[in-house]
N, C-alpha and C positions, 0 to 999 in steps of 0.2 A: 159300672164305669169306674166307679173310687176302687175297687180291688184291685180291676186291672191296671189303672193309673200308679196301683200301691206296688203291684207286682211289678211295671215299667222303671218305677224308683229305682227297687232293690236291686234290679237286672243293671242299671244302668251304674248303684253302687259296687258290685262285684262287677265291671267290666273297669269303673277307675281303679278299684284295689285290685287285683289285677297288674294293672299300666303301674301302679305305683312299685307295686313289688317285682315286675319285671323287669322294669328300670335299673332298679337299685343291685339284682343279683344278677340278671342276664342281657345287658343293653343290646345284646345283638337279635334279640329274643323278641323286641316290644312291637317289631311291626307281624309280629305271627298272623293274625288278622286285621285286615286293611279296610273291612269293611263291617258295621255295626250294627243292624236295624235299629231302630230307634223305637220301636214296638216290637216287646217280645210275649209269650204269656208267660205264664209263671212255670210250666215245664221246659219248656225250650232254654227259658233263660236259666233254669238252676241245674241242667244238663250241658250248656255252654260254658256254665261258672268253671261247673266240675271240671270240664276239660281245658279250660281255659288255667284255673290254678293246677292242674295235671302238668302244663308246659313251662308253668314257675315253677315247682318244685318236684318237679319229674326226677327220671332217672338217668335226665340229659346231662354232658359232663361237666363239672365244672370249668370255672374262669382258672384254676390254680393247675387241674389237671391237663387246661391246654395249653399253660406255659411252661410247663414240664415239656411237653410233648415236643412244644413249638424250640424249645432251648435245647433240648437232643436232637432233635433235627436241623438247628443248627452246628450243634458241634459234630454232626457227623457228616455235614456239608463243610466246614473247616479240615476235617484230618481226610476226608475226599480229597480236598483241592492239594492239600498238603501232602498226599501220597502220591496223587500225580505229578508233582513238582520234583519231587524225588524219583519215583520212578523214570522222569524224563531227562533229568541228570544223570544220571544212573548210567540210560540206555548210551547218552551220548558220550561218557564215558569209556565206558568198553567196547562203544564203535571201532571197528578196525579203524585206522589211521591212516595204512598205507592205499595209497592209489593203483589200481594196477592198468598196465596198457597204455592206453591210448587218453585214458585218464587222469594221470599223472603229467602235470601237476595243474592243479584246480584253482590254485592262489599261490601268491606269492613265497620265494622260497629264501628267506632268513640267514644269511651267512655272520657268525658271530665270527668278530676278530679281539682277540683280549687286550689289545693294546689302544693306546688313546691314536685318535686322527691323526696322521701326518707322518707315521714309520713307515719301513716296509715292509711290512707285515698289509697294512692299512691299503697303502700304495696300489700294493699287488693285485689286494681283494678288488680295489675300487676298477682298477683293469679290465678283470676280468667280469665285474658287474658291467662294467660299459660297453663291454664286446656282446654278450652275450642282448643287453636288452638293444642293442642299437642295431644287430644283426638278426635278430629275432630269433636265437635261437632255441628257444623256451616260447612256450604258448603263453606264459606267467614270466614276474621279469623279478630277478635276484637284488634282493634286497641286502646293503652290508650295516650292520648294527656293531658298534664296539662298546667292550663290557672289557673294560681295564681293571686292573687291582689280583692281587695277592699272586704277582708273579705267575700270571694267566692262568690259576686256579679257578677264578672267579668267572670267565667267560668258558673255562674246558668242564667246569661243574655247571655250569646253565645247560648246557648243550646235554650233557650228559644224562641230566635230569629230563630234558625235553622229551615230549613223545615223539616215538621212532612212527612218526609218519612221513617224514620226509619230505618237512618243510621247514625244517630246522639244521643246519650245517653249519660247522666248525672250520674256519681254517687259520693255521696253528702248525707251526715248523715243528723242529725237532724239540723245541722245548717241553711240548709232549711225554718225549722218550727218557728224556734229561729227570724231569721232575717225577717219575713215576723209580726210575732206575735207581736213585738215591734214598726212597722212602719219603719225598718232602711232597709229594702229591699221591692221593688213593685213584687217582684218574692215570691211565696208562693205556697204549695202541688194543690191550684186549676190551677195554670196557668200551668200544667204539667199534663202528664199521666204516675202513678207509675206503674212498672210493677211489682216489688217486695220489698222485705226489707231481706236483708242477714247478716249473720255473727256480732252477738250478742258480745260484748265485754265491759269488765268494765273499767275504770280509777283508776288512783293513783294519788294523792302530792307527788313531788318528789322535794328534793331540795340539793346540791352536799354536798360532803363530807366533806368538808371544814366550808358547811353552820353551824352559832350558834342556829339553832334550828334543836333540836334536837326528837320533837313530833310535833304533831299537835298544842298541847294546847300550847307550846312554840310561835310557829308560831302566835295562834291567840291570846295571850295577844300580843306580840309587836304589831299586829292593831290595839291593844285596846290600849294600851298605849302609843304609836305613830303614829295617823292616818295616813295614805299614806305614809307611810315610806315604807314600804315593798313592794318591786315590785314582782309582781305578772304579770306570763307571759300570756296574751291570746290572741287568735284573735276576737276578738272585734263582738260582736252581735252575737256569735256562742256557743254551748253549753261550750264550756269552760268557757265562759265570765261568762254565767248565775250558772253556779253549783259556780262559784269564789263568785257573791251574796248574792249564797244561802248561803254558810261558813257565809259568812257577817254576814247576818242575825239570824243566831245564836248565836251570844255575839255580846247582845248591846253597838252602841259604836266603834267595828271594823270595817276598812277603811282600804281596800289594794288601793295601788299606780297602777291602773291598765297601762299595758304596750301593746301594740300592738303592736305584734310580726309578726303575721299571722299563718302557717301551723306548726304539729308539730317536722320538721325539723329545722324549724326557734328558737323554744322556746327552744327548745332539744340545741341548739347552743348558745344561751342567757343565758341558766344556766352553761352551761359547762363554758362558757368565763368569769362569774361573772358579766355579764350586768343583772342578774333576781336574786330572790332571790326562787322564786318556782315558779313553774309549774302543769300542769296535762299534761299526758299520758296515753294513752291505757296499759293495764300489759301488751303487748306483745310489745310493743316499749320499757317497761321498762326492759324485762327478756334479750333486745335483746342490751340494753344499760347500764345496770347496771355497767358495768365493767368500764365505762368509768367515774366515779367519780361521778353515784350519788347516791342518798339514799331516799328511800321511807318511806315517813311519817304517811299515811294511804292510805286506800284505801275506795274508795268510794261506796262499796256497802255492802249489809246486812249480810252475811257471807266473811267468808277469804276463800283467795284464796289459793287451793291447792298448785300451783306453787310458793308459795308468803307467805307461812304458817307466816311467824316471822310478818309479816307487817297487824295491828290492822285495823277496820275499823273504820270507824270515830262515826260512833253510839256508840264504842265499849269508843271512849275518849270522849263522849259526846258532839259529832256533826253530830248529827244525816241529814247526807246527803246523796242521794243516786241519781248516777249518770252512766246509761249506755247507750248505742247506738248501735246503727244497721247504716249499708250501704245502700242507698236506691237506688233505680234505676229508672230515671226519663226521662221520652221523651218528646220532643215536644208537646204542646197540637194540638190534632187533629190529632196527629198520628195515623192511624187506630188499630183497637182492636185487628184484629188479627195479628196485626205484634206485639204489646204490648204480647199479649197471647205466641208468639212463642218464644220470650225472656226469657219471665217468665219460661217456662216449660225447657228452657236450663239452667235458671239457677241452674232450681231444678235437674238436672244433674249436672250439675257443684260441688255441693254441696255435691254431694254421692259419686265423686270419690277420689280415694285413695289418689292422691297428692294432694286437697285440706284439703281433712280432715286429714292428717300428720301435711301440714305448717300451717292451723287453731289450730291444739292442741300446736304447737312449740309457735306460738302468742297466746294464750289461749286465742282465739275465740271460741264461737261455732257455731257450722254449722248448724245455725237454719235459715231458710227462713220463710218468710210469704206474704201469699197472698191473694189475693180476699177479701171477708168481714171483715177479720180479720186486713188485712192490712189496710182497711179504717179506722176500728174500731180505730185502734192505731195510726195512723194520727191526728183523731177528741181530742182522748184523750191526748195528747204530746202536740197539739195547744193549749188547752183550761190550760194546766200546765203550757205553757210558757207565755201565757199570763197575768198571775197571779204575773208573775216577769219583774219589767217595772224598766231596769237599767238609773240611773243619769249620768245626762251630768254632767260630772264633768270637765272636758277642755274645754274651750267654744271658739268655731271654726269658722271660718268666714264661712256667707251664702255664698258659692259659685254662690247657683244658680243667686242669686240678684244683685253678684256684676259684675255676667254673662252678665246678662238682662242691667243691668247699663250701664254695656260698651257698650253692641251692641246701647241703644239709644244714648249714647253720638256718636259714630259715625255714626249712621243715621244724629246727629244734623248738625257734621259737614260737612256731605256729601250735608245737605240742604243748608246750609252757603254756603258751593263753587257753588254749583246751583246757586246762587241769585247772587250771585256776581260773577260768570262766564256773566253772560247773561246783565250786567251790564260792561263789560269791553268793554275799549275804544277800542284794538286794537286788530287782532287776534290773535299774539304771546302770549299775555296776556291768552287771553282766551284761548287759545291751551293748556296751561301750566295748567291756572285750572282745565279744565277738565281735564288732565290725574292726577293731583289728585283726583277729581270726582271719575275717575272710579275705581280709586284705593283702596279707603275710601269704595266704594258701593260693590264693590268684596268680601272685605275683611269681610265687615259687613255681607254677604250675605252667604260667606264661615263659619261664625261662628255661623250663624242661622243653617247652614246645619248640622254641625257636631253636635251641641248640639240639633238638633231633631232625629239624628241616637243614640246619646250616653244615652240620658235620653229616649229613646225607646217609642218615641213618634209617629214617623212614620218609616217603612221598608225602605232599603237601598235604591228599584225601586224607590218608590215614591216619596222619599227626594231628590234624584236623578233629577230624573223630573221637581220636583217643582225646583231645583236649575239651571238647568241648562237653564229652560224657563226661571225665573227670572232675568239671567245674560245677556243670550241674546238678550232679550228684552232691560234689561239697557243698557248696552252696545252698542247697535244697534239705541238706543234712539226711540224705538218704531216704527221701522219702517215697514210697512206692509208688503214689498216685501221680508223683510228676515223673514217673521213668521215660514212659511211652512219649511224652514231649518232647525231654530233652534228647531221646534218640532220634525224634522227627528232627528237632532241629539242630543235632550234627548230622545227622545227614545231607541234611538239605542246605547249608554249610558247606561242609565239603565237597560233595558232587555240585552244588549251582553254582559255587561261587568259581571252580574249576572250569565248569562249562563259561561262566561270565569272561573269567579273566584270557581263557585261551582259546576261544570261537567270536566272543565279540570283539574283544580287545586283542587278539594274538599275544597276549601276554604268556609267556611258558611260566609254570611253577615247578618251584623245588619235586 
């Protein structure tokens, strides 16, 4: 009975060492047996031990080798989710764009005007955005956004940049042809697809009530008699600028003061307030402003205008100029034809119902469309007339671009200087200090390559994108091989999500 009670001990000491040391090396290990006799003999128990310390100090794996495991199986659960986020950018990306059929259009369709609220330019769009949604003639209802600035560079390069899906549309006079024909814009009728040309409309000289010229010919001896004295309001590279020349060039000799105003709300506001001395406007901006102090001095084309009888035309005082415009409507290049085609044939609806043609005869527009061969025809012939008229620099302006380019190398320079002399210091405080100017200098240079390859539309947002943000990373990381494969996950996933972001959630178009 004392043996066995001796042999019961021992069994019962090797089942706590045991628990003791299974604890401490394999906590996940300690309930291996859930159940204990409480009487063993002495073979059972030291056959139990043995297997029992077999499960502590086995050839089970360890606590270090399954956080390895468990940590790789995480990071290949991160660059999983992270390839498909990419890859799903990616796909919606190089989704065709265009709609075709019966499909077209899906959402709303975008009409950008580069002028501020309240011209006619503005006017027009707003027209025909109210015919079209109030008659239904679109399944989706036309949307008009204006993006004024850089003498409607700025709203003819959004559009430009936009994807040719066909939800994105430009309308933009001849300003277009103006600014592309002279070199002051890289945007011109080929890097677009016209779908039409609408709403036919003349100009006036208009200068306020108050003003001491009282005709045209008044107007054009003071150019003649005092060069640049008279400000003359336009938007710069745009048909206003150039009919402003042509006057010129009728009495040798005359010099307007040209002023850059921008749209014709802006000039409309310059003459009223006494910052201009004249102007031009469409006769429907002028029938629609006349009240307001000003006074028409001619008008710019070969007959007078019914709505406008008292007001001579300029051929009529011996300045033989002649100056009208149509609306053009302009897509994306590459936008497919038949979404161009479906446009077109709604505007030629547009055009025949009754509230365009009332508020067209109110602005003595008329509701004339053109399209197809005729519409190229009159493109080829408007280029090769603006061509013929190549206005003087007459302000002489600092090269932006050069003194662009200058700076970004002067900060390369200095970004090499701290290199050399980072790697050249005595201490690492020192050096810790230079390079965080280093990276600073090299960001900043690197951020102002980026911007100025989206802004002068040299590369698309993705790939500027990419190239920037490999470039940072790399510096930054100082070339190290084990962060490549990140920083390519995350300019990717950058530039294809944040593209998918900004122009599927938000309709935001990018550069």
């Amino acid at each position: 009975m004392a043996a066995r009670r001796s042999g019961d001990t021992t069994c019962l000491t090797l089942e706590q060492t045991r628990r003791d040391v299974a604890f401490h090396l394999q906590p996940e290990q300690t309930m291996v047996d859930r159940y204990v006799p409480e009487r063993l003999n002495g073979r059972r128990c030291a056959q139990w031990g043995h297997d029992s310390m077999k499960s502590a100090f086995g050839p089970s794996k360890t606590q270090s080798q399954i956080d390895r495991m468990t940590e790789t199986q995480r990071s290949a659960l991160k660059h999983s989710i992270v390839g498909l986020l990419i890859l799903f950018s990616i796909a919606q990306y190089v989704k065709l764009g265009s709609s075709m059929g019966d499909e077209f259009p899906r959402k709303p369709i975008r009409v950008v005007v580069p002028f501020q609220p309240g011209g006619g330019s503005d006017t027009f769009a707003r027209i025909v955005q109210k015919a079209i949604n109030d008659y239904e003639l679109m399944p989706q209802p036309l949307v008009v956004v204006n993006k004024p600035g850089g003498g409607t560079s700025i709203g003819s390069s959004y559009v430009k940049d936009a994807r040719p899906d066909g939800y994105t549309a430009l309308c933009l006079h001849e300003a277009l042809m103006v600014a592309k024909s002279n070199g002051q814009s890289p945007n011109g009728p080929a890097d677009y697809e016209v779908a039409a040309a609408t709403g036919e409309f003349g100009v006036v000289l208009l200068v306020s009530e108050e003003s001491p010229y009282d005709s045209l010919g008044d107007l054009m001896s003071a150019a003649q008699s005092s060069p640049e004295t008279v400000k003359f309001g336009v938007n710069l590279n745009t048909p206003t600028h150039f009919t402003a020349i042509m006057l010129e060039n009728t009495l040798p000799g005359a010099r307007f003061r040209f002023v850059a105003t921008g749209g014709g709300a802006h000039r409309l506001a310059g003459v009223m307030g006494g910052h201009l001395d004249v102007i031009i406007l469409s006769v429907g901006e002028y029938v629609r402003f006349k009240q307001n102090g000003l006074k028409a001095i001619a008008y710019l084309g070969k007959e007078r205008v019914a709505s406008i009888p008292e007001v001579p035309t300029g051929e009529e005082l011996g300045f033989p100029v002649y100056s009208g415009n149509l609306h053009y409507w302009w897509f994306p290049k590459g936008t497919d034809a038949s979404v161009v085609s479906y446009f077109a044939e709604v505007l030629g609806k547009v055009m025949k119902t009754e509230y365009v043609t009332q508020r067209l005869q109110e602005l003595q527009v008329l509701p004339r469309i053109i399209v197809g061969d005729e519409l190229s025809q009159r493109i080829d012939d408007r280029m090769a007339t603006f061509g013929t008229v190549k206005p003087e620099q007459r302000v002489e302006l600092p090269d932006f671009e050069r003194w662009t380019v200058a700076f970004v190398l002067v900060i390369l320079g200095i970004v090499i200087v701290n290199r050399i002399r980072s790697q050249k210091s005595e201490t690492d405080s020192e050096s810790g200090t230079r390079l965080r100017y280093d990276f600073a200098f090299g960001a900043l240079a690197m951020t102002i390559v980026y911007v100025l390859l989206m802004g002068l539309g040299f590369v698309s947002f993705v790939w500027a994108t990419i190239l920037y943000v490999v470039a940072a990373g790399l510096f930054l990381t100082r070339m190290d091989r084990k962060k490549w494969i990140p920083i390519l996950q995350v300019a990717l996933l950058m530039s294809f999500g944040l593209h998918y972001v900004f122009t599927q959630l938000f309709t935001i178009d990018l550069p």
